[in-house]
C-alpha positions as CSV (number, residue, x, y, z in Angstrom):
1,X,15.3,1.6,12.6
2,X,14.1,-1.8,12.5
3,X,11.7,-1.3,15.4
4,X,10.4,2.3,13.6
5,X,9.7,0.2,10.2
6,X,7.4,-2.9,12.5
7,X,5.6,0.0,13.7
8,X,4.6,1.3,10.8
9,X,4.0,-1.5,9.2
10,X,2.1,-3.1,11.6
11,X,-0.1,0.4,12.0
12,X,-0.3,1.2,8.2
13,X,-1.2,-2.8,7.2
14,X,-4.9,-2.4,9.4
15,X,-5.5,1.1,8.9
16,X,-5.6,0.7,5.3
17,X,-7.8,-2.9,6.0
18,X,-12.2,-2.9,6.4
19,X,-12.7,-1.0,9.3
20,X,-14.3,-3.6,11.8
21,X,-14.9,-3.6,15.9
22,X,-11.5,-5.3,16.1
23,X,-9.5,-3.0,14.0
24,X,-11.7,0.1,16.5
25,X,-10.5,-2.0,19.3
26,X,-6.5,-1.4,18.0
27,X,-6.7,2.2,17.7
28,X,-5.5,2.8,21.2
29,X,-2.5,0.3,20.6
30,X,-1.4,1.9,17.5
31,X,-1.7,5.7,18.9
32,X,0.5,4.7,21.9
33,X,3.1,2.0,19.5
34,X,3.2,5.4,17.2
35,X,4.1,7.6,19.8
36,X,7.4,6.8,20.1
37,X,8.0,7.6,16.8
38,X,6.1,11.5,16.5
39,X,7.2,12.1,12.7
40,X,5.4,9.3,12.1
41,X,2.5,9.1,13.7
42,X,1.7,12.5,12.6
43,X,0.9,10.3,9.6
44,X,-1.8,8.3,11.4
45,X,-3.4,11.0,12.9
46,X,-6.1,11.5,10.5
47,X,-7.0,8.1,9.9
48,X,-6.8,7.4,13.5
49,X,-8.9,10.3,14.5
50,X,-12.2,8.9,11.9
51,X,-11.4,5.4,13.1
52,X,-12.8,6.9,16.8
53,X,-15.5,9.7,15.7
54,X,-17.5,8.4,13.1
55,X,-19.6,5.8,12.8
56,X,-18.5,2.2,12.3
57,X,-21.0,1.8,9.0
58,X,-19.8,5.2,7.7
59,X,-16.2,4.2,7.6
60,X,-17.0,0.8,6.2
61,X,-19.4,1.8,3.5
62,X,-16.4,4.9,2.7
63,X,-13.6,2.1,2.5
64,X,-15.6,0.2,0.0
65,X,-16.6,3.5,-2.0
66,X,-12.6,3.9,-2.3
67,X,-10.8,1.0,-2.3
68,X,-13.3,-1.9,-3.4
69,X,-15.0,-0.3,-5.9
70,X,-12.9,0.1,-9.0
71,X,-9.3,0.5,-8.9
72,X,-8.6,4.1,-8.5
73,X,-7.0,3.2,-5.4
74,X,-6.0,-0.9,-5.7
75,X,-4.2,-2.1,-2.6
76,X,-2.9,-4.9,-4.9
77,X,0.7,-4.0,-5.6
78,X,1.1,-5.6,-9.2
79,X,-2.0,-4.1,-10.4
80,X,-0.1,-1.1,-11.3
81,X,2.7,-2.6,-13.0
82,X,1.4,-5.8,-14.4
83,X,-2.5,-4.6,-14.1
84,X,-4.4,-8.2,-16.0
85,X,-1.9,-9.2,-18.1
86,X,-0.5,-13.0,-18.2
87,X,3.0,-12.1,-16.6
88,X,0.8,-10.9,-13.4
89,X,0.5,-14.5,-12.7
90,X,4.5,-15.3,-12.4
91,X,5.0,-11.8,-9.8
92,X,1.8,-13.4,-7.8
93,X,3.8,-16.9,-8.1
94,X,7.2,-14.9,-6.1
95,X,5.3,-12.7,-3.7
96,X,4.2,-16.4,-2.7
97,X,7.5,-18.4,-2.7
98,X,8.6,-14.9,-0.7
99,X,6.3,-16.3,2.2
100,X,6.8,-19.8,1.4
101,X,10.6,-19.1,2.2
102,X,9.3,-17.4,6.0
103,X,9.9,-19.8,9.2
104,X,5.9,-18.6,9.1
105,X,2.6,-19.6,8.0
106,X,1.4,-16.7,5.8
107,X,-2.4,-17.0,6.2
108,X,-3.7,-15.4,2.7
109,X,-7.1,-14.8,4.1
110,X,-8.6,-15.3,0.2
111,X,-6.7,-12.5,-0.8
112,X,-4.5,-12.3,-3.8
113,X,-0.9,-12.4,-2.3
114,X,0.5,-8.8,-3.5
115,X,-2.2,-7.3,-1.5
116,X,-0.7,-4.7,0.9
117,X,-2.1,-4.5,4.2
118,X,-0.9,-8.4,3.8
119,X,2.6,-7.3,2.5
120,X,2.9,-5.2,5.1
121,X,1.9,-7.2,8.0
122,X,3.9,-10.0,7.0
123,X,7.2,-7.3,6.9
124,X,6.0,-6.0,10.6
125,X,5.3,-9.7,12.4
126,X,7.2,-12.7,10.1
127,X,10.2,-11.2,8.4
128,X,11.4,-7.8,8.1
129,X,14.2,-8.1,5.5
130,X,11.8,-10.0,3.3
131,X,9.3,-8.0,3.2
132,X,10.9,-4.4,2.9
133,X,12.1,-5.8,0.2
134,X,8.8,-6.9,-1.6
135,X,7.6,-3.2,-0.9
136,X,10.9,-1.6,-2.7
137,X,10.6,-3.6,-5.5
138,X,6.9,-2.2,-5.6
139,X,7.7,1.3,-4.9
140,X,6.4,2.6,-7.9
141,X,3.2,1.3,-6.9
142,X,2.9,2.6,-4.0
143,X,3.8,6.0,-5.0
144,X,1.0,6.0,-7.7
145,X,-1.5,4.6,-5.0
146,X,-0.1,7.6,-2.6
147,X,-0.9,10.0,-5.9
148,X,-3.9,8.4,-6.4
149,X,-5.1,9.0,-2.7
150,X,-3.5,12.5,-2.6
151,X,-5.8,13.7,-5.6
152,X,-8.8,12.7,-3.9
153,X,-8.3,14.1,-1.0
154,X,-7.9,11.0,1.0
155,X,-6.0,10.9,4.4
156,X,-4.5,7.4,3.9
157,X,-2.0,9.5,1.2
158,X,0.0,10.0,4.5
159,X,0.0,6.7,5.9
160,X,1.6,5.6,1.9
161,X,3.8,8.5,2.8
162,X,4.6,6.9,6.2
163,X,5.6,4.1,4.6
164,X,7.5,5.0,1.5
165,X,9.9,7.0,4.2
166,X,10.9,3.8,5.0
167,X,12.3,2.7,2.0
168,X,15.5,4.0,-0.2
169,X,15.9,7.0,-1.7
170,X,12.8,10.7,-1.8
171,X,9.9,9.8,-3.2
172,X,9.1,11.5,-6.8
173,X,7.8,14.8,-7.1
174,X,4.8,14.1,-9.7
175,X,3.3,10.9,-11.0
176,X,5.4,11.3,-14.6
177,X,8.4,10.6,-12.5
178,X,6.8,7.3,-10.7
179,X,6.0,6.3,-14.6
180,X,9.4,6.7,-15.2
181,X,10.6,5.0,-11.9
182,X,8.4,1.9,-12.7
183,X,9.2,1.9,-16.6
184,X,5.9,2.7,-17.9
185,X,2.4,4.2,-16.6
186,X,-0.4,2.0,-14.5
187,X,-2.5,0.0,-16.6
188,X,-5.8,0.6,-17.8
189,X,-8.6,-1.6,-16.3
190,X,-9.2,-3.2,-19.4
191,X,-8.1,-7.4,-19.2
192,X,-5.4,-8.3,-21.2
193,X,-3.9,-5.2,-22.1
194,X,-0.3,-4.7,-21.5
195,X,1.1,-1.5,-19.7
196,X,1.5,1.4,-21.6
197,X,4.7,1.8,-23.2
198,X,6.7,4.9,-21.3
199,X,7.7,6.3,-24.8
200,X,4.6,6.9,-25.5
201,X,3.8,9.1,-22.7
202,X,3.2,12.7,-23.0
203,X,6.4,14.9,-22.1
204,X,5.6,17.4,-20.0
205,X,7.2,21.2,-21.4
206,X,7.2,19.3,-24.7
């Protein structure tokens, strides 16, 4: 299982970084590393297949449209539970001491460390255990990313389901049931404002 969940990782962390010549150059790595594992890399497939046909500038200047421009899709896990609130600052402070604690040098590359191609390359190449974990206790977030992508049509949906397979338990069956997985719905973008309180969230058949 362990070697399934690296693979994955390892794929899923750069397809969902900026498309550049090095991450074109991986593409054939990844198809054949996926390969042993079919299920999954039917997952890829997609993503994979644009990485080789279009053209470099198109896929950069459609990553940015979807996942640097606004936070529809934020590939920063406690953005959805925490979105600009003081306490984000503290679950920033333990994704770090989680690398601090790695035999590794975690390279944050400028980025904020909940962000998840960095999550999940550090669970693929330093440690495993660790970082399976970080992405369980940010499940909910990465289902309502996976919703997120799923309602605009994007094929990167897959590669969060790809992912999510790897962790306990079925993933929910609408976004309602994330909210009530994580314990209350993904924050607004507004700074400062806490998440929304789950009692206050629309019932559905109510």
């Amino acid at each position: 299982m362990s070697r399934r969940e690296q693979v994955v990782y390892l794929a899923a962390a750069w397809c969902l970084s900026y498309p550049d010549e090095d991450l074109l150059g991986r593409v054939p790595l990844m198809r054949s590393a996926l390969a042993e594992f079919p299920h999954a890399a039917a997952d890829f497939e997609e993503v994979l297949d644009a990485l080789e046909t279009k053209p470099l500038m198109d896929s950069q200047a459609g990553y940015v449209r979807e996942f640097d421009l606004g936070k529809r899709h934020a590939l920063h896990l406690s953005y959805w539970t925490d979105g600009d609130t003081r306490r984000r600052g503290e679950v920033l402070g333990n994704f770090k001491k989680t690398y601090r604690q790695s035999d590794a040098l975690v390279d944050t590359r400028g980025e904020l460390p909940d962000y998840l191609p960095m999550v999940l390359e550090f669970a693929a190449l330093v440690d495993l255990a660790a970082g399976r974990g970080l992405l369980a206790s940010f499940r909910a977030s990465l289902e309502m990313l996976r919703f997120g992508l799923l309602r605009d049509k994007l094929p990167h949906a897959k590669i969060l389901q790809a992912v999510c397979a790897t962790l306990p338990g079925k993933s929910p069956a609408d976004e309602q049931a994330v909210m009530r997985m994580a314990g209350y719905g993904p924050p607004t973008e507004a700074v400062g404002l806490d998440p929304y309180d789950p009692r206050l969230l629309p019932v559905q058949g109510a």
